[in-house]
C-alpha positions as CSV (number, residue, x, y, z in Angstrom):
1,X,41.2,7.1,6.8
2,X,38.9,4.1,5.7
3,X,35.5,4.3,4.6
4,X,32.8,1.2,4.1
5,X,30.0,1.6,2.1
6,X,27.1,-1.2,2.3
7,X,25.1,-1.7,-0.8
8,X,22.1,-3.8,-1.7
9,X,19.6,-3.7,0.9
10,X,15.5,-3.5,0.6
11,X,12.3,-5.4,0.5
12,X,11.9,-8.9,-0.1
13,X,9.5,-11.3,0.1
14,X,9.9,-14.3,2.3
15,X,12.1,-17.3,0.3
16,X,13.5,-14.5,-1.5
17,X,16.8,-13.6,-1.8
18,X,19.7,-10.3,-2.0
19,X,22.9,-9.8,-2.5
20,X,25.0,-7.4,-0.1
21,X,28.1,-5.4,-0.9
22,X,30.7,-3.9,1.1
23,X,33.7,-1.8,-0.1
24,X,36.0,-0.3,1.7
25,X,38.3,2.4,0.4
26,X,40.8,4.6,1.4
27,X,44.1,3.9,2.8
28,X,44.5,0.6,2.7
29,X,46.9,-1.5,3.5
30,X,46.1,-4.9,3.4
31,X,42.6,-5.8,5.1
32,X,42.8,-9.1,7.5
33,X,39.3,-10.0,8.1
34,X,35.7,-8.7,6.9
35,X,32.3,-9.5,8.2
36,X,28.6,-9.0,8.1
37,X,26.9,-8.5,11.6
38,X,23.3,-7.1,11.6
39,X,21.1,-5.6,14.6
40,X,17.0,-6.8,14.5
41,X,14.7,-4.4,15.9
42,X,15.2,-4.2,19.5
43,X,17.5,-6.4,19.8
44,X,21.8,-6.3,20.6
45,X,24.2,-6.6,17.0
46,X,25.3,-10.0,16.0
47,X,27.6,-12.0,14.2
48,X,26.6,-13.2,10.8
49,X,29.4,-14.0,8.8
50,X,33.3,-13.4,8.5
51,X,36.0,-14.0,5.4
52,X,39.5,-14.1,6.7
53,X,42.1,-12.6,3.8
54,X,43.0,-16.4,3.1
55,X,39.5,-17.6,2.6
56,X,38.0,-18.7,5.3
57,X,35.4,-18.4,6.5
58,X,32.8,-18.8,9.5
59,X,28.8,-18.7,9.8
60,X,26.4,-18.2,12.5
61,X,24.2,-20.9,13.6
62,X,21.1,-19.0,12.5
63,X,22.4,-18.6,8.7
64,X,24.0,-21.3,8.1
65,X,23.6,-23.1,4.8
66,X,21.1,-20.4,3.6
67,X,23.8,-17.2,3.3
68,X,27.5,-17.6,1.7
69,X,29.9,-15.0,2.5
70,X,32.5,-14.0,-0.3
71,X,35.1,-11.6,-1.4
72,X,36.8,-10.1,-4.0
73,X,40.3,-9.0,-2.7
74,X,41.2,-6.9,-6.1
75,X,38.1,-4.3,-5.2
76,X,38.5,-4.3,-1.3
77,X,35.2,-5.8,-1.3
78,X,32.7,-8.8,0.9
79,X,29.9,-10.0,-0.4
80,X,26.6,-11.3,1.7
81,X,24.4,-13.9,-0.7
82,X,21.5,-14.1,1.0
83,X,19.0,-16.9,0.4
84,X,15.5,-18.4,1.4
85,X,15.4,-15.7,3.3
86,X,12.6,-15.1,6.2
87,X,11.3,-12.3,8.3
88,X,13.5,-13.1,11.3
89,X,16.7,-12.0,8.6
90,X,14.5,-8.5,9.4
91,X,17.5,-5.9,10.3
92,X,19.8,-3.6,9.7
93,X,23.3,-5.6,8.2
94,X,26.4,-4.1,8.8
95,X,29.6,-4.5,7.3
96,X,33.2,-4.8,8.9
97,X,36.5,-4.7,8.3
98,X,39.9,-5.1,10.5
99,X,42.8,-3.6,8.5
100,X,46.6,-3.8,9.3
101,X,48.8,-3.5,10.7
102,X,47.0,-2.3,14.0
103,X,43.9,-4.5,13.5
104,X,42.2,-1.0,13.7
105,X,38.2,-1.8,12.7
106,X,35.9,0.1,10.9
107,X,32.2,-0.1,10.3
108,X,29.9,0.6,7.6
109,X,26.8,2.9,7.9
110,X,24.8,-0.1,7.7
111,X,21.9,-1.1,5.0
112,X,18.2,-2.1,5.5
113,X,16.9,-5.5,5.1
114,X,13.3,-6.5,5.2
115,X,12.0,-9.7,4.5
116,X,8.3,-9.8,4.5
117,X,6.1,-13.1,5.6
């Protein structure tokens, strides 16, 4: 079984910034992707950023150039740098992982984020 546990959520002030932290533990084998997706208040769960195990990585539109996504392979773990950030960053970020060899995906519990205007 696999387990991922978010870290670094809370309150911040609009232009402010926070760092999130995923790790995942368990039986592991060899992790092929991690992401960040977050749900706003009332609205559906969306994409916000993904590390492949090579490197890369992809953004959406919306956080672009203000968020840089990172991991540290060693501790199993994805980081979300979060900067100038602004209410609409308002939700609920939750972290993901897809883990061979079935690809099988696992989600954190997911961590609070409030920016406030």
């Amino acid at each position: 079984q696999v387990q991922l546990v978010e870290s670094g959520g809370g309150l911040v002030q609009a232009g402010g910034s926070l760092r999130l932290s995923c790790a995942a533990s368990g039986s592991i084998l060899r992790i092929i992707s991690m992401g960040w997706y977050r749900q706003p208040p009332g609205k559906k769960r969306e994409l916000v950023a993904t590390i492949a195990s090579g490197g890369s990585g992809g953004y959406a539109g919306s956080v672009r150039g203000g968020f840089t996504i990172s991991k540290d392979g060693a501790k199993n773990t994805v980081y979300l740098q979060m900067n100038s950030l602004k209410p609409d960053d308002t939700s609920v970020y939750y972290c993901a992982a897809d883990f061979a060899p079935t690809g099988a995906e696992y989600w954190g519990q997911g961590t609070q984020v409030t920016v406030s205007s």
